[in-house]
N, C-alpha and C positions, 0 to 999 in steps of 0.2 A: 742751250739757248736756241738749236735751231727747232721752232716748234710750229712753225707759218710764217709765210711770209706776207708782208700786211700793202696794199697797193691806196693809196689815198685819192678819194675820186670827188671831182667836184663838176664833171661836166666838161669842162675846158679841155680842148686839142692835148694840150701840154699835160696833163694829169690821164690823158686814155695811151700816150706813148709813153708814160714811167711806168700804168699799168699793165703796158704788153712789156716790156723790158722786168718787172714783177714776174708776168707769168714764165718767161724762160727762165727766170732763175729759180725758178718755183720748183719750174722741168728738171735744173741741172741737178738739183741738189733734192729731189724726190718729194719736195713738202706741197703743203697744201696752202693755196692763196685765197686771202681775206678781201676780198673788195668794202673798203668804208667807205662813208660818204658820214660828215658830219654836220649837224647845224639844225635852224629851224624846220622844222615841217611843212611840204610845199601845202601853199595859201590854197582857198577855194576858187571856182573860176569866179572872174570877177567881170570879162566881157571887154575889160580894156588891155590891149594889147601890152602895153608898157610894163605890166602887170603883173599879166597871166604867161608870158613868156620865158621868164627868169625862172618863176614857179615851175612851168613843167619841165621847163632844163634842168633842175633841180628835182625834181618828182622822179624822171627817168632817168639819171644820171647811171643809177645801178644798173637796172634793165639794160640798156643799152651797153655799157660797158664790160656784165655779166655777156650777153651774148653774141658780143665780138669776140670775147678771149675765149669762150667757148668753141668758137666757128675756128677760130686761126690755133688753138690747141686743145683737140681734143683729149688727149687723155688727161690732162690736167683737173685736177678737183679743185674748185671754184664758188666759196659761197660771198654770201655781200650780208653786210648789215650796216642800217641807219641809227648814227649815236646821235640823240638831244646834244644840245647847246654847243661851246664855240669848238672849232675845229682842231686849232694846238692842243687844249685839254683832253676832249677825244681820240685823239692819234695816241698823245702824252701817255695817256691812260691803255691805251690797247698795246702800247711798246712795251709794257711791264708782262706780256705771253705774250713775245713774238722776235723770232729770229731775226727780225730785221723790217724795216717802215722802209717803203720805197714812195717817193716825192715827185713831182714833173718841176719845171722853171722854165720859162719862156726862154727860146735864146737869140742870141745874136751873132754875128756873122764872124769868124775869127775870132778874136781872142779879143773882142770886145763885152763879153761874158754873157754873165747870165742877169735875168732878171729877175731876182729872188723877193717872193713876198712873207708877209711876217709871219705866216703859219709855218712855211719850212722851214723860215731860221728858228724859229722859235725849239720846234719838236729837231730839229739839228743838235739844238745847242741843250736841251733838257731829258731825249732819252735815256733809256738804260739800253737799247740795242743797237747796232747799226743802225745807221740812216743814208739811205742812196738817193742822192738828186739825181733826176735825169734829165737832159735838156730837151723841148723840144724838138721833133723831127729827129731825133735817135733811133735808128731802123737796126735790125736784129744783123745784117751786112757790116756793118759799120764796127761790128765788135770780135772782127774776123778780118783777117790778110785777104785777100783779094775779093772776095766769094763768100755768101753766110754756110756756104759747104766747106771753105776753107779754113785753115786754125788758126785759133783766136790768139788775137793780139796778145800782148805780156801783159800780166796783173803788174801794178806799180805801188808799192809800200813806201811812202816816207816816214823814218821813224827817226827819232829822236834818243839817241846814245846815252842823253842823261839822265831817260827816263824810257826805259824799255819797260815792254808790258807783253805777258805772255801770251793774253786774249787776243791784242792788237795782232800778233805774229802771226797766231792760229787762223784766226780769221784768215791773212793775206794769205798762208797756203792754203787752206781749204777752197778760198775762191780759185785759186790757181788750178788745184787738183780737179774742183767740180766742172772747169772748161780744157783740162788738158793743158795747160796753156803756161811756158813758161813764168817764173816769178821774179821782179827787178827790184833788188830794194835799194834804195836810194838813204844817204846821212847828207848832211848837210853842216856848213857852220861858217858864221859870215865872219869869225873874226880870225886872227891869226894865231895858228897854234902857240903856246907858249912849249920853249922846249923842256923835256922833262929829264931827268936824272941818267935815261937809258939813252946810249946809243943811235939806238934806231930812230929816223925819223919821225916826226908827231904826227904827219900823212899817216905813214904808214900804222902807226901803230893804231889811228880812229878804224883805218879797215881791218887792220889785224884785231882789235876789238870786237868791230861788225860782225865779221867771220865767225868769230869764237862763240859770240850770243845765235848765231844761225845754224851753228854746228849740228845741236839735237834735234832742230827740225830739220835739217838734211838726211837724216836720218830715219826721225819719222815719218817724214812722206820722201822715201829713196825716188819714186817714179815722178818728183816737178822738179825739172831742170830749173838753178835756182843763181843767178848773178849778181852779186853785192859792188857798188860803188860809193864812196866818198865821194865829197866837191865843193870847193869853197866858194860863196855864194851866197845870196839868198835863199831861202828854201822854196819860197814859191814863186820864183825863178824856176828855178829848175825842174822844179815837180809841175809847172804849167806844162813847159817842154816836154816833157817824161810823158804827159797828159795826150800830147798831140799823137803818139802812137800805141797809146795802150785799148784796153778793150774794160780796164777798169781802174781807175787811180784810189787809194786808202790813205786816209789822214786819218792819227788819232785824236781825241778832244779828254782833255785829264777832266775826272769828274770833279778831282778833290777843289780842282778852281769855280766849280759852281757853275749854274746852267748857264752858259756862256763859252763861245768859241775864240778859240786863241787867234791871233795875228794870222798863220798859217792856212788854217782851218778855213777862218772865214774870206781870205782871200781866195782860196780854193774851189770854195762855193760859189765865189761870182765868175772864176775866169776857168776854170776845168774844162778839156775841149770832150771829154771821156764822161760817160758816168763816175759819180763820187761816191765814195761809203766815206763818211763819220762815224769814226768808232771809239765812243766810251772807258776808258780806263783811267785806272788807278795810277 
């Protein structure tokens, strides 16, 4: 799956900081990033302002967003392409080869969230890869302990016990491993255990669960220190919280429920204080 990482450009503040947040992880993880830009073809001049200005913000959207991520990371390989017509089906369409679609969202101050428009949610709730929003003014510092030279906050997995998925996993360590950067994964469950036949606590046995499905990738990746918690709750409660010191928070989206985001997910999307991945599973 990781075969490019695809940055969606539309000219706006907020879509040129998901594209430089695109390009480090482009850096981390050795791939090459797609700069797109979808929709109609900018108009001819027309001599009135109201006009012609939309058009060449649109015209040079590539250009200009090509040759920032170029200046601010050189070694990175960097092409752009403009798709015809609407922009959800263009992204839609280019997620089928590509490791991952990364989004901008306007945001707001606190945990007053984000301001998501229908192309994100849309290609959120319909790819087959990852999908990372990123909030406005999201600076490369911000995804690191003190200093963008100091190490990166903890990736944050929320997964779901009743439905583990092995891609969803892989992914959470791989982002882990690509930043060095511990991994927290978080269960959840808002109702009260019901006690079961064993002894042991119903707490303990959802983490004694947890554990047991983390075991083989503790394994597989020996070098990402890796912490598992339960907690009864809300889930995006919690994982908002989880959010305010990570460097990257993971929900998954079950495909088999059809392009559309669950309770979770889509709560995630508006209030996440971290970049988001939505990630696809079975």
């Amino acid at each position: 799956m990781d075969r490019i990482i695809i940055a969606g450009i539309d000219g706006s503040a907020e879509s040129l900081d998901a594209a430089d947040w695109a390009a480090r992880e482009a850096l981390r993880r050795g791939l090459p990033l797609l700069l797109l830009h979808a929709g109609d073809e900018p108009r001819s001049h027309t001599g009135l302002p109201e006009l012609d200005a939309p058009a060449e913000r649109t015209g040079h959207a590539l250009d200009r967003a090509a040759r920032a991520l170029a200046s601010a990371h050189p070694a990175l390989e960097i092409s752009r392409r403009q798709a015809a017509g609407p922009p959800d089906a263009a992204l839609l369409d280019a997620a089928a080869s590509s490791g991952c679609v990364v989004l901008g969202s306007r945001g707001f101050a606190g945990f007053a969230g984000f301001l998501v428009g229908s192309v994100a949610l849309a290609v959120a709730a319909g790819a087959n890869c990852p999908v990372v929003l990123v909030r406005a003014g999201a600076r490369a510092e911000d995804e690191h302990w003190d200093s963008a030279a100091g190490p990166y906050r903890p990736v944050v997995l929320g997964i779901d016990l009743d439905h583990p998925c092995d891609e969803l996993i892989e992914y959470a360590f791989e982002a882990a491993r690509a930043r060095r950067a511990p991994l927290h994964v978080l269960h959840t469950w808002a109702f009260p255990l019901a006690p079961s036949g064993s002894a042991v606590d119903p707490e303990e046995e959802q983490l004694h669960h947890l554990a047991a499905m983390l075991n083989p990738w503790r394994h597989k990746y020996a070098d990402t220190e890796v912490s598992e918690r339960t907690v009864h709750g809300r889930a995006a409660h919690h994982l908002l919280l989880a959010s305010t010191g990570a460097s990257l928070l993971i929900v998954g989206r079950r495909i088999p429920s059809g392009p559309r985001l669950g309770p979770v997910a889509h709560s995630m999307i508006h209030h996440s204080v971290c970049p988001l991945a939505v990630m696809p599973h079975v």
